[in-house]
HTML snippet that shows the backbone in 3Dmol.js (N, CA, C, O; Angstrom):
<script src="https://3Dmol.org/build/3Dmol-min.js"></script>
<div id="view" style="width:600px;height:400px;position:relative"></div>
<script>
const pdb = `
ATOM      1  N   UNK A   1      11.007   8.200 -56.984  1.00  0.00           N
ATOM      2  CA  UNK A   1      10.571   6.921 -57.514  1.00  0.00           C
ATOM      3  C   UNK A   1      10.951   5.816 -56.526  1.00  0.00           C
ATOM      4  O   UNK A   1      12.108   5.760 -56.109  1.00  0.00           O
ATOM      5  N   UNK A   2       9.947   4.861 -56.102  1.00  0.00           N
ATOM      6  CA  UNK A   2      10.430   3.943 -55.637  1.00  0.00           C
ATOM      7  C   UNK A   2      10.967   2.517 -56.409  1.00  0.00           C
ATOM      8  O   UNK A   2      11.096   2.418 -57.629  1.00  0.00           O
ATOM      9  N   UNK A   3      11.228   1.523 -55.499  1.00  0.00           N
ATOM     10  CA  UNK A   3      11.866   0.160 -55.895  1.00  0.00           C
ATOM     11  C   UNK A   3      10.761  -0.157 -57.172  1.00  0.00           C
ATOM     12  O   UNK A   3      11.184  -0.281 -58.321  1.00  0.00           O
ATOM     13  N   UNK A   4       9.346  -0.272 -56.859  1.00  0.00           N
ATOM     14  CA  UNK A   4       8.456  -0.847 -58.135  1.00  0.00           C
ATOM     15  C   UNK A   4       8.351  -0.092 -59.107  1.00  0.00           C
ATOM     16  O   UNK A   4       7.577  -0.511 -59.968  1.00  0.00           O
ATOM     17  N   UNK A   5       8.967   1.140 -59.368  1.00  0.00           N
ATOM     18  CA  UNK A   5       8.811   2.011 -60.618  1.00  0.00           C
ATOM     19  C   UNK A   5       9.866   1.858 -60.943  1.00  0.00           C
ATOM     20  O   UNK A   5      10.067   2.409 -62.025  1.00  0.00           O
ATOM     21  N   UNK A   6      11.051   1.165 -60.391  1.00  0.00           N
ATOM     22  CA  UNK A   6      12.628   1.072 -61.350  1.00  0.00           C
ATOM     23  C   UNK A   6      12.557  -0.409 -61.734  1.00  0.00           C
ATOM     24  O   UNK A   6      13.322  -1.082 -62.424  1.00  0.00           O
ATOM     25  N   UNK A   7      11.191  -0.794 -60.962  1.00  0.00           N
ATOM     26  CA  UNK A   7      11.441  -2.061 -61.815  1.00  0.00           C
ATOM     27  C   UNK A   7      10.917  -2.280 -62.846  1.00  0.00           C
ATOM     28  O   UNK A   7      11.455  -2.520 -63.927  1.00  0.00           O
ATOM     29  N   UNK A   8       9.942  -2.221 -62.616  1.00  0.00           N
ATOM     30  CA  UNK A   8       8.668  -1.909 -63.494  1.00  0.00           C
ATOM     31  C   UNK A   8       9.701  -0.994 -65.185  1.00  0.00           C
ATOM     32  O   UNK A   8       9.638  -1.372 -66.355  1.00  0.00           O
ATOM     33  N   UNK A   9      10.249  -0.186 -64.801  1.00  0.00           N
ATOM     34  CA  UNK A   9      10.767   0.293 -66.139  1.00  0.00           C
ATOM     35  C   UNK A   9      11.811  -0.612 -66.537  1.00  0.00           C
ATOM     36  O   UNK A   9      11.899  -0.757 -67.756  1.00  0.00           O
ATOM     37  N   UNK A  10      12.532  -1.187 -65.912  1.00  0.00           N
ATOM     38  CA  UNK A  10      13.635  -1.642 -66.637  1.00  0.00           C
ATOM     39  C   UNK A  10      12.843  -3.383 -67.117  1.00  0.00           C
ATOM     40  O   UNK A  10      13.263  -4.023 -68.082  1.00  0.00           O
ATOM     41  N   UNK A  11      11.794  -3.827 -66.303  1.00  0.00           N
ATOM     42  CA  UNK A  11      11.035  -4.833 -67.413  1.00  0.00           C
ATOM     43  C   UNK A  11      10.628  -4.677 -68.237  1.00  0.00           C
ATOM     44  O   UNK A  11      10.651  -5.463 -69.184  1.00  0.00           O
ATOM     45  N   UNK A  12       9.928  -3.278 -68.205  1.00  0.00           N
ATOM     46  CA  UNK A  12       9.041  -2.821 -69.483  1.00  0.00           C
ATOM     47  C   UNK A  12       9.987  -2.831 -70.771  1.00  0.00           C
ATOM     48  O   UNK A  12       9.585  -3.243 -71.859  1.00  0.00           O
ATOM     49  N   UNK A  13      11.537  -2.245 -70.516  1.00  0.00           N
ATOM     50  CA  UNK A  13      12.826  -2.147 -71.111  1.00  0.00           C
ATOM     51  C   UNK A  13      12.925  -3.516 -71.897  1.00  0.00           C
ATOM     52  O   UNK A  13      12.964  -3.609 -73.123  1.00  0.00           O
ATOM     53  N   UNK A  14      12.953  -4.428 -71.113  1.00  0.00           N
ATOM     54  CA  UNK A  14      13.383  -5.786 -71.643  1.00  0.00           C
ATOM     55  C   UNK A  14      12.645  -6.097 -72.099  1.00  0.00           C
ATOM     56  O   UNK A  14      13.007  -6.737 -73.087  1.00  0.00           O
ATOM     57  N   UNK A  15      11.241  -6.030 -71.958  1.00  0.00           N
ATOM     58  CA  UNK A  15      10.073  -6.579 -72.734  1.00  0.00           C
ATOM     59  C   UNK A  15      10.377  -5.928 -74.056  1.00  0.00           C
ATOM     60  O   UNK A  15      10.888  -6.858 -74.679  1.00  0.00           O
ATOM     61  N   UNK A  16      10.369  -5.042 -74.733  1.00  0.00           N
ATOM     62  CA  UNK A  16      10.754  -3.860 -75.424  1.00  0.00           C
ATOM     63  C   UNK A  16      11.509  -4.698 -76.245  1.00  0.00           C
ATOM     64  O   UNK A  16      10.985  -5.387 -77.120  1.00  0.00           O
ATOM     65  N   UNK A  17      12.910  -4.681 -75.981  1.00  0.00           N
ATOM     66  CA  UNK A  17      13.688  -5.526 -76.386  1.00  0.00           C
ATOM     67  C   UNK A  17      13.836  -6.866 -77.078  1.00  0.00           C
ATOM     68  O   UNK A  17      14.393  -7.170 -78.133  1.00  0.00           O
ATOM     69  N   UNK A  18      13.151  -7.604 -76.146  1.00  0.00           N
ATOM     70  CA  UNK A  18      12.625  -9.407 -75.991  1.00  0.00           C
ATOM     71  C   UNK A  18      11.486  -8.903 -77.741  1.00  0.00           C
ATOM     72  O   UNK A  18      11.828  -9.618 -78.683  1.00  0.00           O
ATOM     73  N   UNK A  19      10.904  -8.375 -77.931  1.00  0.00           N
ATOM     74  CA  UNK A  19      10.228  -8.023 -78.466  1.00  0.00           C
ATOM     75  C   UNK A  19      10.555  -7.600 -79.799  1.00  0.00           C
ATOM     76  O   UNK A  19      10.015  -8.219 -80.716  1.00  0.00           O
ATOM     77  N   UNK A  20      11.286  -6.724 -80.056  1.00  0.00           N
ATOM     78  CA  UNK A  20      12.379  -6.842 -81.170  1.00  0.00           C
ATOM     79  C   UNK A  20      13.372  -7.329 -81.813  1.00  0.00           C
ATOM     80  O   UNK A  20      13.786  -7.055 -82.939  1.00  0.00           O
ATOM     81  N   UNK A  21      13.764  -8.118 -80.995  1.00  0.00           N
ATOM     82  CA  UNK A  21      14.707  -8.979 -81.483  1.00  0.00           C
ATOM     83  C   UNK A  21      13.530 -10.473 -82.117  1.00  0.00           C
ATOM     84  O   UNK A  21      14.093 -11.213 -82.924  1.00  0.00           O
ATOM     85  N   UNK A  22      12.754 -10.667 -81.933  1.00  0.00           N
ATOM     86  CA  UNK A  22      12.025 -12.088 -82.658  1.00  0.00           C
ATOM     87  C   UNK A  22      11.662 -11.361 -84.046  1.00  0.00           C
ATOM     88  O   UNK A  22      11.383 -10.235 -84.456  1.00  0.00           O
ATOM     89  N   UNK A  23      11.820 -12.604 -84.501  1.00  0.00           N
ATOM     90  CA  UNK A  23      11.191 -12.390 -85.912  1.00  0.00           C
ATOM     91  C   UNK A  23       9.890 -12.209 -86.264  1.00  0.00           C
ATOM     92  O   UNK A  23       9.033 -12.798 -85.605  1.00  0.00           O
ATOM     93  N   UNK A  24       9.555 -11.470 -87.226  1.00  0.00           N
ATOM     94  CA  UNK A  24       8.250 -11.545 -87.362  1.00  0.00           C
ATOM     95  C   UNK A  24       7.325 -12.651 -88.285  1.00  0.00           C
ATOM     96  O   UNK A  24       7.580 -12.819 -89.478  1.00  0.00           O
ATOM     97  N   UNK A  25       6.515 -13.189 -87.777  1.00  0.00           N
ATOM     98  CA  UNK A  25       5.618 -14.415 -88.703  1.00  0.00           C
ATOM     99  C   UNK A  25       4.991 -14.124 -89.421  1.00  0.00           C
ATOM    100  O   UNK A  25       4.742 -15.079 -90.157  1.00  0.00           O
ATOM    101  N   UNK A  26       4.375 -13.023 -89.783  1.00  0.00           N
ATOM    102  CA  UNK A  26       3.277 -12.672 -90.982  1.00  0.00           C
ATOM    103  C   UNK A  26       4.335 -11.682 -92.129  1.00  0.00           C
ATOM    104  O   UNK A  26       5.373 -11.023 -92.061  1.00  0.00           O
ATOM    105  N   UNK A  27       3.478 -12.016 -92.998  1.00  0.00           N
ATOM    106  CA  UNK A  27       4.267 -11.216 -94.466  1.00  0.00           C
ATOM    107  C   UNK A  27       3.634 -10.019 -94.642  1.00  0.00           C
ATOM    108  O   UNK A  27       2.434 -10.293 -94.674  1.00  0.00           O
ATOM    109  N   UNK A  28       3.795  -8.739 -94.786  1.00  0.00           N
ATOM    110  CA  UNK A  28       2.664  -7.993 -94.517  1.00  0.00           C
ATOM    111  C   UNK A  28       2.226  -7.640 -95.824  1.00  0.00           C
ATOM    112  O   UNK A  28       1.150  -7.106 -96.093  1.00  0.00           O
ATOM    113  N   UNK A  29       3.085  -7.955 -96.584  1.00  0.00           N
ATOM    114  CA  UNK A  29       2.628  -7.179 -98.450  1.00  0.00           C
ATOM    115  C   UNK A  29       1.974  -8.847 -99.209  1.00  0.00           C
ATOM    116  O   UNK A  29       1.703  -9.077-100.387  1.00  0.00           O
ATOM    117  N   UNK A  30       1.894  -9.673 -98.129  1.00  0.00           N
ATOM    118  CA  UNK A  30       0.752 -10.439 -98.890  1.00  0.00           C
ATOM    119  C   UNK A  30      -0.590 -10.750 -97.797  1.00  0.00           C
ATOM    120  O   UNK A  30      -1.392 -11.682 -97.859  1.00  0.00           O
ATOM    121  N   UNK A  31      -0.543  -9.946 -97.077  1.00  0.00           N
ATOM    122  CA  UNK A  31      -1.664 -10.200 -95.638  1.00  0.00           C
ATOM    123  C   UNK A  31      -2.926  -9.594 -96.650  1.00  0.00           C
ATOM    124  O   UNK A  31      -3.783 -10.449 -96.876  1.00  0.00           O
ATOM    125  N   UNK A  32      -3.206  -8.067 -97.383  1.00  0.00           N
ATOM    126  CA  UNK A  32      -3.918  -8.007 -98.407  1.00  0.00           C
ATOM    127  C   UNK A  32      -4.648  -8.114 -99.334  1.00  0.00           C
ATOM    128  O   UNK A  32      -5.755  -7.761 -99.740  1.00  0.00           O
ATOM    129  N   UNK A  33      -3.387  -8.955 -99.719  1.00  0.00           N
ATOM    130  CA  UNK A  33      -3.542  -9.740-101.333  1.00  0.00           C
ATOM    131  C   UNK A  33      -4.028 -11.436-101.528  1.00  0.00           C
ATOM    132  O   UNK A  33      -4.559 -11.939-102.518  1.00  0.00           O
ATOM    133  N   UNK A  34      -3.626 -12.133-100.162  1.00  0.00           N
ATOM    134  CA  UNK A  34      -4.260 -13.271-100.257  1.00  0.00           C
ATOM    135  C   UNK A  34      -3.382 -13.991-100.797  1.00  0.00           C
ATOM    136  O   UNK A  34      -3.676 -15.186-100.770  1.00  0.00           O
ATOM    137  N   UNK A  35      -2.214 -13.698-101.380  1.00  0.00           N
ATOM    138  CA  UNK A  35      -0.949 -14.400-102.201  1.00  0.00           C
ATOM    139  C   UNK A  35      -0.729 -15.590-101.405  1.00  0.00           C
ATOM    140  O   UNK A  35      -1.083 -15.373-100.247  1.00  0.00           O
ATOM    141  N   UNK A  36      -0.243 -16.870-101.588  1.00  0.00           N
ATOM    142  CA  UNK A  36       0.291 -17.529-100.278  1.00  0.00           C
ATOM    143  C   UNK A  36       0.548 -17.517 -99.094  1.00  0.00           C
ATOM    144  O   UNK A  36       1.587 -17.628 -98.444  1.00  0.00           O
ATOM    145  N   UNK A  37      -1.332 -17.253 -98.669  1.00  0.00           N
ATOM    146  CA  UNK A  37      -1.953 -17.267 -97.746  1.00  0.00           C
ATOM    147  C   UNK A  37      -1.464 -18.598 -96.613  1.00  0.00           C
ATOM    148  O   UNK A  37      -1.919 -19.741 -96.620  1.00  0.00           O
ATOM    149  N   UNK A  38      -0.486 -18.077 -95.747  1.00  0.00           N
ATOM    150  CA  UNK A  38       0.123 -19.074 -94.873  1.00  0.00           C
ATOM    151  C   UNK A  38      -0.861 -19.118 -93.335  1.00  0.00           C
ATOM    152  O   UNK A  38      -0.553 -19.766 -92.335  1.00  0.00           O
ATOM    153  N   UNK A  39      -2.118 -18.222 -93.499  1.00  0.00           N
ATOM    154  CA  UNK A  39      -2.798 -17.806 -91.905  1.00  0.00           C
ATOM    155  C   UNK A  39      -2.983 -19.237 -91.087  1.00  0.00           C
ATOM    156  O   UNK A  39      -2.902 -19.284 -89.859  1.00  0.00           O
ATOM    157  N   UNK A  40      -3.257 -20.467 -91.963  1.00  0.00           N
ATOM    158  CA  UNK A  40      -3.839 -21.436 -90.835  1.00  0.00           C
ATOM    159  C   UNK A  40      -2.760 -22.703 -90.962  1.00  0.00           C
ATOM    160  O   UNK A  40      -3.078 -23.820 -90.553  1.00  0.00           O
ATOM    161  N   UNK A  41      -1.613 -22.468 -91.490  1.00  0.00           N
ATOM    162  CA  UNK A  41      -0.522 -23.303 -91.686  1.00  0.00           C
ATOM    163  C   UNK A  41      -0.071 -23.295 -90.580  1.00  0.00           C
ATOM    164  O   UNK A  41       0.059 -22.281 -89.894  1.00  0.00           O
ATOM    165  N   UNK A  42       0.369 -24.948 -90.100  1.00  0.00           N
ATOM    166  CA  UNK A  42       1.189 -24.928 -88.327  1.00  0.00           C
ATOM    167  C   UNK A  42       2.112 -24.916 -88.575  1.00  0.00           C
ATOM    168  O   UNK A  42       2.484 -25.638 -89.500  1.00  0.00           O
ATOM    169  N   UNK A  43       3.058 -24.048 -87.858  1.00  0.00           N
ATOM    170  CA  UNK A  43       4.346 -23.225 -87.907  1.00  0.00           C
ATOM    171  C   UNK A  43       4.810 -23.842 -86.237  1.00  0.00           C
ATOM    172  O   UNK A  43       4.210 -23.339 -85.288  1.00  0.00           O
ATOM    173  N   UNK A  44       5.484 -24.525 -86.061  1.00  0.00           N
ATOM    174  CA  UNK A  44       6.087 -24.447 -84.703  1.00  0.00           C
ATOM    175  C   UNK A  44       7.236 -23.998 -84.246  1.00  0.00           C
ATOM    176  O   UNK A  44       8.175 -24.190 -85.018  1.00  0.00           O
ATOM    177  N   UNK A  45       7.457 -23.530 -83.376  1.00  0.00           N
ATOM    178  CA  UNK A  45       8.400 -22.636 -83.224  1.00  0.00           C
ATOM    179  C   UNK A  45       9.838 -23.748 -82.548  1.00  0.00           C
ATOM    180  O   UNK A  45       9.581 -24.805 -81.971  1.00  0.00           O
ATOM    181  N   UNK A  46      10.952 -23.368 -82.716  1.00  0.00           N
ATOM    182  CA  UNK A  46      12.091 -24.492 -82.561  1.00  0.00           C
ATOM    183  C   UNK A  46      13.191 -23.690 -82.308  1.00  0.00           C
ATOM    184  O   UNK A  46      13.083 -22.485 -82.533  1.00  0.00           O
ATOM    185  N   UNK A  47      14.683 -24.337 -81.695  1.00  0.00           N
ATOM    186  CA  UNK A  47      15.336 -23.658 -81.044  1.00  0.00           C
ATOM    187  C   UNK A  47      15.718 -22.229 -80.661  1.00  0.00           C
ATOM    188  O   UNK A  47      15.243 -21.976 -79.554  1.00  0.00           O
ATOM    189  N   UNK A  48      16.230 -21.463 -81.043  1.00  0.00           N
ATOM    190  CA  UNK A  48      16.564 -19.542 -80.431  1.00  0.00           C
ATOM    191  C   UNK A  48      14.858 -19.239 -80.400  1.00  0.00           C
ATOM    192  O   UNK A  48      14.295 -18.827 -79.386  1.00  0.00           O
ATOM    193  N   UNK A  49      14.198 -19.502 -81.609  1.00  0.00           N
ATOM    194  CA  UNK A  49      12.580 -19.220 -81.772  1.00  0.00           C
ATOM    195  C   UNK A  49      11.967 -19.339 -80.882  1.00  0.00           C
ATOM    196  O   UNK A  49      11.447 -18.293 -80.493  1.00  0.00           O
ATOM    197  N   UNK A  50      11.614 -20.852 -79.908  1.00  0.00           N
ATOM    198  CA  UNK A  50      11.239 -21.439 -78.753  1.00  0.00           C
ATOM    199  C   UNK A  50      11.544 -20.656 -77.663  1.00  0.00           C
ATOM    200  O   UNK A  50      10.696 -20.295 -76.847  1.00  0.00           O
ATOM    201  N   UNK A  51      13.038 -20.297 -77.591  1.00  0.00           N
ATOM    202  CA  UNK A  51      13.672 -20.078 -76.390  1.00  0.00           C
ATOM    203  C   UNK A  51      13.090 -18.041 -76.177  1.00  0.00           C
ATOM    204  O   UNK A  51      12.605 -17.635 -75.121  1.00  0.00           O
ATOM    205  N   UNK A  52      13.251 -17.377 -77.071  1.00  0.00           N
ATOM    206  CA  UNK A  52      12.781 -16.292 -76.916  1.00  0.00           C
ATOM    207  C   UNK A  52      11.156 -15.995 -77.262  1.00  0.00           C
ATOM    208  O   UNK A  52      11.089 -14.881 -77.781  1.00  0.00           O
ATOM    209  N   UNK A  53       9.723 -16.665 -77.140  1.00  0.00           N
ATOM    210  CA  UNK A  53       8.964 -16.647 -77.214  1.00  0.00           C
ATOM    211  C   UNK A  53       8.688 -17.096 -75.898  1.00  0.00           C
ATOM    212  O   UNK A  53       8.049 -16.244 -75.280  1.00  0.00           O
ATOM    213  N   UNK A  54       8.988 -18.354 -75.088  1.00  0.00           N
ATOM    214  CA  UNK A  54       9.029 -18.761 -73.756  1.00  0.00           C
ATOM    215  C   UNK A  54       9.431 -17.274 -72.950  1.00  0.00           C
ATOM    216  O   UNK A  54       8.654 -16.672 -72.208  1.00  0.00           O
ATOM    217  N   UNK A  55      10.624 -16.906 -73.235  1.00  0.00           N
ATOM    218  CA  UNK A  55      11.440 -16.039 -72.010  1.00  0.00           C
ATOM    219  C   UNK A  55      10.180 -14.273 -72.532  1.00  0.00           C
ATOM    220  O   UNK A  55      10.119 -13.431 -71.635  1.00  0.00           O
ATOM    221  N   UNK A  56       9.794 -14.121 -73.168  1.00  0.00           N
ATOM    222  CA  UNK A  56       9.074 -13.105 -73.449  1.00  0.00           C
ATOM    223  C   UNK A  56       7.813 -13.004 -73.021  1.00  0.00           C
ATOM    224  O   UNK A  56       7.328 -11.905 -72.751  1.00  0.00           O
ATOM    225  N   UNK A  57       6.883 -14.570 -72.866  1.00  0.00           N
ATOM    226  CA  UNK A  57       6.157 -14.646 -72.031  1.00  0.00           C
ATOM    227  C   UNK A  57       5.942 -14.444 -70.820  1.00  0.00           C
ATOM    228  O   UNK A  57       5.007 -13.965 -70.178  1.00  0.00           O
ATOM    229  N   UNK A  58       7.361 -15.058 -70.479  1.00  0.00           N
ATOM    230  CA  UNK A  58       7.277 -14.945 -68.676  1.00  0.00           C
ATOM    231  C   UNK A  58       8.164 -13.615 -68.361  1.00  0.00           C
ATOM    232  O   UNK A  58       8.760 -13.437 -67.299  1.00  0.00           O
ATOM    233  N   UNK A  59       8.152 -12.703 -69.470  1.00  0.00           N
ATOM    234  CA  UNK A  59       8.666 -11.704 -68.729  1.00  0.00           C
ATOM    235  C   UNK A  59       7.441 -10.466 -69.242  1.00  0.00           C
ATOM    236  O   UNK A  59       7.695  -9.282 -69.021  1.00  0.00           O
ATOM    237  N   UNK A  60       6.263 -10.824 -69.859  1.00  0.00           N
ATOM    238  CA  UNK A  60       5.244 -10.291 -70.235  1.00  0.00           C
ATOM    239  C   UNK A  60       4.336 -10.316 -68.800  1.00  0.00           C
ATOM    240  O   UNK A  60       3.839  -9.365 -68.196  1.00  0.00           O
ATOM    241  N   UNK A  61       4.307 -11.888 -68.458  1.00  0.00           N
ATOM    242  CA  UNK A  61       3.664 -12.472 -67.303  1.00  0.00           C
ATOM    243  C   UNK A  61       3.868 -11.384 -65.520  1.00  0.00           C
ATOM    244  O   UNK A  61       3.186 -10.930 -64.601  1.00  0.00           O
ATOM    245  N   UNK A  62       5.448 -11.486 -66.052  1.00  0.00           N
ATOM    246  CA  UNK A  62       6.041 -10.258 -65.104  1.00  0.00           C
ATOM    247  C   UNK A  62       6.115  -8.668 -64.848  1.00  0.00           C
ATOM    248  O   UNK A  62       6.374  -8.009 -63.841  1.00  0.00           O
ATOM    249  N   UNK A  63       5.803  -8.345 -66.079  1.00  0.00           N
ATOM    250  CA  UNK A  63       5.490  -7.192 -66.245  1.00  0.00           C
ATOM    251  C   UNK A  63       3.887  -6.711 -65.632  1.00  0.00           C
ATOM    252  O   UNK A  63       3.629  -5.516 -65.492  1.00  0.00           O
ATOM    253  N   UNK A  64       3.306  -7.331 -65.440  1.00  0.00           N
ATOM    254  CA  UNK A  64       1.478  -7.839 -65.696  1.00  0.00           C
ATOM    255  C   UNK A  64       1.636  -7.456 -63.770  1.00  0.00           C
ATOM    256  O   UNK A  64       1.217  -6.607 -62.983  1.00  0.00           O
ATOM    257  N   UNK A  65       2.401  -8.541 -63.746  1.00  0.00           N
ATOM    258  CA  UNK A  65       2.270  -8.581 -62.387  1.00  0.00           C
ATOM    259  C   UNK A  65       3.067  -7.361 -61.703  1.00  0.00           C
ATOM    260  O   UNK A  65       2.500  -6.618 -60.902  1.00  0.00           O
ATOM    261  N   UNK A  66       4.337  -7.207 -62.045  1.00  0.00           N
ATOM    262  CA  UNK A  66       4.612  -5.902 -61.483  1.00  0.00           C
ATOM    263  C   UNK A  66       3.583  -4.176 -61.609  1.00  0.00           C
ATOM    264  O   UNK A  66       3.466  -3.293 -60.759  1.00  0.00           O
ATOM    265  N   UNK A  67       3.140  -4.246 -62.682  1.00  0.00           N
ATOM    266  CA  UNK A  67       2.550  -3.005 -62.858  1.00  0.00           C
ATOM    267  C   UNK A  67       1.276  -3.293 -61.547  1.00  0.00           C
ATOM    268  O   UNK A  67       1.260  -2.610 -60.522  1.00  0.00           O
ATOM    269  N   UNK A  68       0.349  -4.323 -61.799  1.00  0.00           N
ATOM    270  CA  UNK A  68      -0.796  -3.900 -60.663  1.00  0.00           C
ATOM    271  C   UNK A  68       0.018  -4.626 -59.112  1.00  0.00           C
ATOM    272  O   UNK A  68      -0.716  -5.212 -58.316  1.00  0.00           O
ATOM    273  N   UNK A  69       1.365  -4.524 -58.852  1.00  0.00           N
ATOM    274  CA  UNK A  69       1.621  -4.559 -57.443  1.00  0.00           C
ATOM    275  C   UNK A  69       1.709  -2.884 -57.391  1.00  0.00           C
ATOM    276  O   UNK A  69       1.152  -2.276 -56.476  1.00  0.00           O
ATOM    277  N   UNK A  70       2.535  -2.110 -58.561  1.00  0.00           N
ATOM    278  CA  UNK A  70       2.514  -0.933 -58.615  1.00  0.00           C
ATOM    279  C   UNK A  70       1.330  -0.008 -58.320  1.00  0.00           C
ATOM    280  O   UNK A  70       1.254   1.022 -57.651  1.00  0.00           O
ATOM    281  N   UNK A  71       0.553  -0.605 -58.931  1.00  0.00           N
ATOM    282  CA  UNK A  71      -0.820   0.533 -58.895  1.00  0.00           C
ATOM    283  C   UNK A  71      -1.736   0.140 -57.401  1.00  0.00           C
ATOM    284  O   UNK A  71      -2.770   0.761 -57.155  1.00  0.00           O
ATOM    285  N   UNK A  72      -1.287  -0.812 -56.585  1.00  0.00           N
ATOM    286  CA  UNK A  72      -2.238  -1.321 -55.432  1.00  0.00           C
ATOM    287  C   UNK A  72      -1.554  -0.628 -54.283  1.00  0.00           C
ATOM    288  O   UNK A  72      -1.911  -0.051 -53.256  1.00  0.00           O
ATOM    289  N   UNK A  73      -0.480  -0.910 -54.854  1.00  0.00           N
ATOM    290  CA  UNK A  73       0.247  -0.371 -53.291  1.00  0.00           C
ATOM    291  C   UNK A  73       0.469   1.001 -52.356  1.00  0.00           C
ATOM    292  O   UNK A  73       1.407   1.566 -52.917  1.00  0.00           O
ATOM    293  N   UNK A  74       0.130   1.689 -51.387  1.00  0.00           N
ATOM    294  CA  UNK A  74      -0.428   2.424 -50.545  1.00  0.00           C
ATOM    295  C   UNK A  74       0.596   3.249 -50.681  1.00  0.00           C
ATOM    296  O   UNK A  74       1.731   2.831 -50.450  1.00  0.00           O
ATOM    297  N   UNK A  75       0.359   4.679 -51.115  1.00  0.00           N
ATOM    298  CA  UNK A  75       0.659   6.119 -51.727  1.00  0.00           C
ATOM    299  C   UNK A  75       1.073   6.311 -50.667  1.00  0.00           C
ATOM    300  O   UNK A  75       1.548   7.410 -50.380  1.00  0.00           O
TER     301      UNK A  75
END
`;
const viewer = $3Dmol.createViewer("view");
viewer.addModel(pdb, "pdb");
viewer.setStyle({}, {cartoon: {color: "spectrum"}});
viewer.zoomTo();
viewer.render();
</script>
């Protein structure tokens, strides 16, 4: 394995991570039913919330980019 496949996994790792730890926004036992239907209510996101939706992006952003340096680069 080279340098872009240990990286490439240990972002994919954190993405993983970054990813489980946020909360989730939808209710799923009233997504169904229509119960207090919150779908078009603005929800903004605010401190730890903000901060791990930002850092998950740009490590989504990074992932994106590491995989096709991975797949371009000369075998």
């Amino acid at each position: 394995m080279q340098f872009l496949d240990w990286l490439l996994m240990v972002v994919s790792v954190l993405l993983i991570g970054l990813v489980m730890i946020q909360e989730s926004k939808d209710d799923v036992k009233n997504t169904f039913s229509g119960e207090k239907s919150e779908l078009f209510k603005n929800q903004k996101q605010r401190g730890p919330e903000l901060f791990f939706a930002r850092v998950t992006m740009a490590v989504s952003i990074l992932f994106a980019v590491v995989t096709i340096l991975a797949l371009i680069r000369p075998f």
